[in-house]
C-alpha positions, 0 to 999 in steps of 0.5 A: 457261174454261167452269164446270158448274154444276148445276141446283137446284130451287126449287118448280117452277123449275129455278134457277142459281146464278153464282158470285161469280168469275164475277158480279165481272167482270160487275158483275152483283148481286142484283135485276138482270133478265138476259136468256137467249137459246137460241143453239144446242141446249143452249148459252144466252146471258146477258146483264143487261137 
């Protein structure tokens, strides 16, 4: 099921914050590098390093 999450800025970032729910599964924590990929206009895919 999608989550919207909003952007926040972080000097002169945009940074987005996962959700505990969703890094649980994914065993995914802090310090671990993740990799963005463009898939689509406006759809991104994640996946950790």
């Amino acid at each position: 099921m999608p989550k919207k999450i909003k952007l926040r800025r972080v000097a002169s970032s945009l940074v987005v914050t996962i959700p505990k729910t969703l890094l649980k599964p994914l065993n995914w924590s802090e310090g671990d590098t993740v990799e963005i990929v463009v898939t689509a206009p406006r759809t991104l895919q994640l996946s950790k390093a």
